[in-house]
GUKE-850227 format. One line per field, with one value per atom (N, C-alpha, C, O): atom name; x, y, z; residue number from 1. Coordinates in nm, 3 decimals, always signed. Layout:
// residues N
at <- (CA, ...)
X <- (X, ...)
Y <- (Y, ...)
Z <- (Z, ...)
i <- (NUM, ...)
// end
This chain:
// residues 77
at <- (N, CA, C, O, N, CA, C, O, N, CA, C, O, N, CA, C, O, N, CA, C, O, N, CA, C, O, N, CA, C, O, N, CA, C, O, N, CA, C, O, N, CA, C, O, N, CA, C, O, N, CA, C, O, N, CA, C, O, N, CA, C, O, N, CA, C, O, N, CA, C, O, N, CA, C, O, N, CA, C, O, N, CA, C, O, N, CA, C, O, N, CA, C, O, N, CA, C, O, N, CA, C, O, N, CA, C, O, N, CA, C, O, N, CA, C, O, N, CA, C, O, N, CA, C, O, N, CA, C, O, N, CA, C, O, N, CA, C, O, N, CA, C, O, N, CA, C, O, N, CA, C, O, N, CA, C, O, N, CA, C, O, N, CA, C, O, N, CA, C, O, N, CA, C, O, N, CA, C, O, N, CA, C, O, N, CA, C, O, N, CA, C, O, N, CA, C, O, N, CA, C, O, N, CA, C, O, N, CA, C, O, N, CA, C, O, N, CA, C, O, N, CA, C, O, N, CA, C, O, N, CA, C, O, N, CA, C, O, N, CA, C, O, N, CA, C, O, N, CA, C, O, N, CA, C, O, N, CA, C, O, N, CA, C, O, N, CA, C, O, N, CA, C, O, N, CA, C, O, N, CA, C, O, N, CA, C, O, N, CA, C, O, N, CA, C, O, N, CA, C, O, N, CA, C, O, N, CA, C, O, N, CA, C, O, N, CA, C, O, N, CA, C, O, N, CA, C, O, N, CA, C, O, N, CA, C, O, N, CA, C, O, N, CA, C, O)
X <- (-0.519, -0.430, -0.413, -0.440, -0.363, -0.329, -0.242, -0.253, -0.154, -0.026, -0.168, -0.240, -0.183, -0.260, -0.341, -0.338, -0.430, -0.512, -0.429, -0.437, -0.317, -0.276, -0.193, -0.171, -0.139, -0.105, -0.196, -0.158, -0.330, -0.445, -0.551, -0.526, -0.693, -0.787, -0.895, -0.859, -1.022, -1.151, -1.215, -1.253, -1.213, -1.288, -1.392, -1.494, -1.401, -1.515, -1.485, -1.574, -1.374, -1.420, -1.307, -1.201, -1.380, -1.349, -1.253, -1.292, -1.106, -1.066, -1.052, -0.998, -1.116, -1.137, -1.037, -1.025, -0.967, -0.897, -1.010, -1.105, -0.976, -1.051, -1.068, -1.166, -0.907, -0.938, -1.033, -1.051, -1.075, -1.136, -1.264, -1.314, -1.308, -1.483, -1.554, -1.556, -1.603, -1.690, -1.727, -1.817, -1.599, -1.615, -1.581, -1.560, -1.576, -1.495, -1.632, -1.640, -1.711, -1.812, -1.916, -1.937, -1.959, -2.042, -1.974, -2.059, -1.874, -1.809, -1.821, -1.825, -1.831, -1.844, -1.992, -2.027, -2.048, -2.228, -2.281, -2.321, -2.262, -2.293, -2.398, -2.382, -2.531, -2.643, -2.645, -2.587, -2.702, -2.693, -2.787, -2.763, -2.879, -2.913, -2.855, -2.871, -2.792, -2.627, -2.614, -2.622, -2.594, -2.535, -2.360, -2.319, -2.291, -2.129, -2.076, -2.082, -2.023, -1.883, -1.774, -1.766, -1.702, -1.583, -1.460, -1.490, -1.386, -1.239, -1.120, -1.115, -0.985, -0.888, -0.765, -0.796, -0.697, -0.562, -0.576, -0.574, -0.586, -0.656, -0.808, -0.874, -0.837, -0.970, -0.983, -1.080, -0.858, -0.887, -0.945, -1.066, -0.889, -0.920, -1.043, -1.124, -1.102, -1.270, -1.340, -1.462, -1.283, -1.418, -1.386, -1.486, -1.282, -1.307, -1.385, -1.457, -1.375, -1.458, -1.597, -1.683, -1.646, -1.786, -1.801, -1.923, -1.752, -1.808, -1.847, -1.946, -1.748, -1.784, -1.909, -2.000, -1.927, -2.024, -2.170, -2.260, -2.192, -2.291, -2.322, -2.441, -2.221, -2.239, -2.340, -2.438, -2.294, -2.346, -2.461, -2.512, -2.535, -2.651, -2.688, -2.801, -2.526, -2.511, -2.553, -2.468, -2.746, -2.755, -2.762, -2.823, -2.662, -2.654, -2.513, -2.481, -2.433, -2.234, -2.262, -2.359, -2.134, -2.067, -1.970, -1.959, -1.849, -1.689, -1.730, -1.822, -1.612, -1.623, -1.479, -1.442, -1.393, -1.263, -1.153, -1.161, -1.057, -0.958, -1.007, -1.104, -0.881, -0.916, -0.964, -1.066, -0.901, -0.950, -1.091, -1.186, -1.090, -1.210, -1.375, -1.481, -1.330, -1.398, -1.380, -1.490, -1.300, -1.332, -1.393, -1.433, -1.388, -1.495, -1.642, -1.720, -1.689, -1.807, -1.907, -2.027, -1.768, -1.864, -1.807, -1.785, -1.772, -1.715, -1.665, -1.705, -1.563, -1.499, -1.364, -1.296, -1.292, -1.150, -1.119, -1.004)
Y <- (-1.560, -1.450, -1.356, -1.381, -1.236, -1.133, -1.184, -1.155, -1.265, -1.347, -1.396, -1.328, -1.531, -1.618, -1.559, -1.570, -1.488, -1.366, -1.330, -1.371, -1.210, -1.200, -1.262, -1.231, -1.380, -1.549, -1.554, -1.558, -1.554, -1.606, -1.653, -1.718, -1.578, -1.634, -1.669, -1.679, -1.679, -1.685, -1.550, -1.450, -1.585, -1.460, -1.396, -1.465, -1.274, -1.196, -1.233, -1.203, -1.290, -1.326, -1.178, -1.119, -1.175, -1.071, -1.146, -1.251, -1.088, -1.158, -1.084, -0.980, -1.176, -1.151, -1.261, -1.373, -1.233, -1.358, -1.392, -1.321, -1.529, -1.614, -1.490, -1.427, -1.482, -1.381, -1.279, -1.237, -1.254, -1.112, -1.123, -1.029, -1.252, -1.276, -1.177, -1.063, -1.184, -1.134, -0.987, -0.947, -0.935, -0.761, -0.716, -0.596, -0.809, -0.806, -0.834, -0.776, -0.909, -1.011, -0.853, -0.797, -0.813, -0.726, -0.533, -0.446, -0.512, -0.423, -0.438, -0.334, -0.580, -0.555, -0.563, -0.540, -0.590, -0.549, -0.686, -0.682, -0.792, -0.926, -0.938, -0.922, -0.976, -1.017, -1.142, -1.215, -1.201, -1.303, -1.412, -1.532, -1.374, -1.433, -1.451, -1.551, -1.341, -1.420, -1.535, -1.601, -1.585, -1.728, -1.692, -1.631, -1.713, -1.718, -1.852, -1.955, -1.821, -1.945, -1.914, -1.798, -1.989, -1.969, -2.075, -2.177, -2.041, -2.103, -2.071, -1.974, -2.077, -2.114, -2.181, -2.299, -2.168, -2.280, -2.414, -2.506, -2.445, -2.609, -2.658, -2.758, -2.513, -2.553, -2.533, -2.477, -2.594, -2.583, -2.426, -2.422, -2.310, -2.187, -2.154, -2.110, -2.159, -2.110, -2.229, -2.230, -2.346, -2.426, -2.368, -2.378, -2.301, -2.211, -2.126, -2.109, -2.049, -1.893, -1.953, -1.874, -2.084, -2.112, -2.158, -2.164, -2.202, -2.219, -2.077, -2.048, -1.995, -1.807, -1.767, -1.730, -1.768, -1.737, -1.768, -1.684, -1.955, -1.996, -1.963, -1.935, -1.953, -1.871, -1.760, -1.748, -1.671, -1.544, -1.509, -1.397, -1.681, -1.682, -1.668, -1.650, -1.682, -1.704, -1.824, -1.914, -1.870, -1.965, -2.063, -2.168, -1.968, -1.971, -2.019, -2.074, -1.979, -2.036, -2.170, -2.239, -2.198, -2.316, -2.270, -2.171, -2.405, -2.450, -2.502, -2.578, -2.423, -2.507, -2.549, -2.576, -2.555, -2.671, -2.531, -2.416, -2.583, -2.539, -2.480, -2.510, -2.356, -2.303, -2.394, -2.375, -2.461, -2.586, -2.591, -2.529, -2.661, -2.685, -2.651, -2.715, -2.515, -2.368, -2.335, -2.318, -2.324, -2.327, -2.372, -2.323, -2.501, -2.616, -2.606, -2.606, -2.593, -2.567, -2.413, -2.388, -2.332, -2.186, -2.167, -2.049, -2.256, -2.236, -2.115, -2.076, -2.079, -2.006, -1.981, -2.064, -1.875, -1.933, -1.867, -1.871)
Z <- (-0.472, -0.434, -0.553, -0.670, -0.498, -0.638, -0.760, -0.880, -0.697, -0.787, -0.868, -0.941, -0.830, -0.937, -0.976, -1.098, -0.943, -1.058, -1.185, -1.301, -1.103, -1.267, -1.364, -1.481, -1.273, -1.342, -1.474, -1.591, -1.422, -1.567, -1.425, -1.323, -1.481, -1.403, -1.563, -1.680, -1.506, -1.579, -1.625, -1.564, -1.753, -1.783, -1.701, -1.696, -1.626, -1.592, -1.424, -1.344, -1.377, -1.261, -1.134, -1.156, -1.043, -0.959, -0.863, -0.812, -0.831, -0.752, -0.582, -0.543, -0.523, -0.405, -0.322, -0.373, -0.200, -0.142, -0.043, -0.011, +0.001, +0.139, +0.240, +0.283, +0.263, +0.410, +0.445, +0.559, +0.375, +0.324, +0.234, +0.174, +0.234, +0.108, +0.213, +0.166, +0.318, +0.423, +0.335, +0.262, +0.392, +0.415, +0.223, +0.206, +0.085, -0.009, -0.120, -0.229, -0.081, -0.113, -0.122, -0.230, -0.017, +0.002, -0.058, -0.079, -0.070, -0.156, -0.270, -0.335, -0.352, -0.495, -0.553, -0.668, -0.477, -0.420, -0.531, -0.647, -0.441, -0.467, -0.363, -0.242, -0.440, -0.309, -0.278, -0.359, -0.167, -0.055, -0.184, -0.174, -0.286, -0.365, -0.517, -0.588, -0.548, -0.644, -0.651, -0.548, -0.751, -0.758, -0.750, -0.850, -0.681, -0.658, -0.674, -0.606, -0.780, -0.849, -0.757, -0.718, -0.723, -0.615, -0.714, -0.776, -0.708, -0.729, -0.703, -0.778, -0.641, -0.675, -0.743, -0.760, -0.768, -0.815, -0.743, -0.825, -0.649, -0.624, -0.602, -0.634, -0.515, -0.510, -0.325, -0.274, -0.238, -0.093, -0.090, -0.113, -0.068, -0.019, -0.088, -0.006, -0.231, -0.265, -0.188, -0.203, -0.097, -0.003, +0.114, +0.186, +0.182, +0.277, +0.295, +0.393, +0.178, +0.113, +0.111, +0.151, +0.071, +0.072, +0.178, +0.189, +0.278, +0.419, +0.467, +0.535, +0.420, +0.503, +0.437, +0.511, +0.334, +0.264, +0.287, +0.287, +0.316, +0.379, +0.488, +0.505, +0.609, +0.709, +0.708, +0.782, +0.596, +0.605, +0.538, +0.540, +0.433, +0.410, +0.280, +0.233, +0.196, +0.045, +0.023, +0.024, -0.012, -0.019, -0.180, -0.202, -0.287, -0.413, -0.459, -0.564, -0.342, -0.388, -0.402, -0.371, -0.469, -0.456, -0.522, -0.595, -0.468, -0.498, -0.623, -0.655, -0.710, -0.854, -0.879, -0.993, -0.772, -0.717, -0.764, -0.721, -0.860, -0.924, -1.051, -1.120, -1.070, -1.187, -1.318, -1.385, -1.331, -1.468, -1.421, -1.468, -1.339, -1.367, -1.324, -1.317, -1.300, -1.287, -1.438, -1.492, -1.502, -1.648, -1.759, -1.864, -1.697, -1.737, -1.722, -1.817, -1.549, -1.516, -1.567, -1.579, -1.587, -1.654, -1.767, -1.796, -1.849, -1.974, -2.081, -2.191, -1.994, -2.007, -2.013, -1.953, -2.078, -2.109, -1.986, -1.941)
i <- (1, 1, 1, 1, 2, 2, 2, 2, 3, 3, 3, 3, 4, 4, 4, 4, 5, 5, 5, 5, 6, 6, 6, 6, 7, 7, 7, 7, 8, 8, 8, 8, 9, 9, 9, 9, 10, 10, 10, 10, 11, 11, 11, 11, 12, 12, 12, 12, 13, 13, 13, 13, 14, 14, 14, 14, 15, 15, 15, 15, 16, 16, 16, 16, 17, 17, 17, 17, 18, 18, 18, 18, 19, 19, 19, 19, 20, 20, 20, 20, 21, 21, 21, 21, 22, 22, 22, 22, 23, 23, 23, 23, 24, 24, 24, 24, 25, 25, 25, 25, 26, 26, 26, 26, 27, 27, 27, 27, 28, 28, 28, 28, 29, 29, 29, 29, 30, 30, 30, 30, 31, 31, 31, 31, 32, 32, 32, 32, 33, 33, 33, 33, 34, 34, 34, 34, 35, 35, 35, 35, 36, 36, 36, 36, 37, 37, 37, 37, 38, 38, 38, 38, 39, 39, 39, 39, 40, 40, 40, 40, 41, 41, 41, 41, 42, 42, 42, 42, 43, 43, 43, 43, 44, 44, 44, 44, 45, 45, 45, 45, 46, 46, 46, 46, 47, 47, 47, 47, 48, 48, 48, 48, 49, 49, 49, 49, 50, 50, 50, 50, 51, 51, 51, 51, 52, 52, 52, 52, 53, 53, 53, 53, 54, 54, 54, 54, 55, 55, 55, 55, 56, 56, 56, 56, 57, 57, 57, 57, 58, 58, 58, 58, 59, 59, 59, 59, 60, 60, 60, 60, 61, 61, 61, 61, 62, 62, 62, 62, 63, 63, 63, 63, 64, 64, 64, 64, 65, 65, 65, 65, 66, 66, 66, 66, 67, 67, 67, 67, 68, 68, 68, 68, 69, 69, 69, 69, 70, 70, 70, 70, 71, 71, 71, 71, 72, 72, 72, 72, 73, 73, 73, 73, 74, 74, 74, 74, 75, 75, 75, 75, 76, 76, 76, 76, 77, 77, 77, 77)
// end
């Protein structure tokens, strides 16, 4: 959400919500071959966002859970 964005996210990362990856995903002109890191504050809503995503043939996403440890996986503050 906008809150936890400007809470503290990951360096470099674009915040997009679940509701909205579809039409949000393709505005910030991310191709279907992108590799897309997905996260949230727990982690449920970026595995929503990667079910929409696969759908639509992002065959490069994945859930990297919760912010921690989306920080962890792209090592980054």
């Amino acid at each position: 959400s906008p809150q936890e964005f400007a809470a503290g996210h990951v360096e470099g990362a674009i915040n997009i919500e679940h509701t909205n990856i579809a039409e949000a995903i393709a505005k910030a002109g991310v191709g279907k071959d992108d590799k897309v890191i997905l996260y949230c504050q727990s982690g449920r809503r970026s595995g929503i966002a990667l079910e929409t995503l696969k759908t639509l043939g992002f065959s490069k996403a994945e859930n990297a859970g919760g912010i921690v440890q989306a920080r962890k996986v792209l090592q980054k503050p």
